[in-house]
Phi, psi and omega in degrees: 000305167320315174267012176303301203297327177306308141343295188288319165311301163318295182315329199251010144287334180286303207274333175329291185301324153319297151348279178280002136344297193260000138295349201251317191289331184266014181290100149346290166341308181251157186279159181311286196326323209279308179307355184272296199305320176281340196262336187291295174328301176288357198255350179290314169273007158257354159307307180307315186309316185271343162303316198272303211289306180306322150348300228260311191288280212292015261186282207294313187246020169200074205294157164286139181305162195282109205085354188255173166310113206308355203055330200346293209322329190281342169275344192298112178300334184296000000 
């Protein structure tokens, strides 16, 4: 249940962050350099984000035995 809701969070942090992407990209105001510098940061966290949330699925559809190691690493291609 606790990780339904992290899932859900996680997801609508995603979409946050898109959001302001895409506010970021349609602002006029600012130059491409300025639109880089604001967006690396977010875009670093939703890298993080999208990392937590397969974690998190994969996790969701392949709990770990009781005392043993979550495994994550092993599906992880990187």
């Amino acid at each position: 249940m606790a990780m339904m809701k992290s899932i859900q969070h996680i997801e609508n942090a995603l979409k946050d962050l898109d959001k302001e992407v895409e506010a970021v990209l349609t602002n006029l105001s600012l130059s491409l350099t300025q639109k880089d510098n604001v967006m690396l940061p977010i875009l670093q966290q939703k890298k993080v984000l999208k990392q937590t949330l397969e974690d998190l699925k994969y996790l969701q559809e392949h709990p770990p035995a009781p005392n043993q190691p979550c495994g994550i690493s092993k599906y992880r291609k990187n």
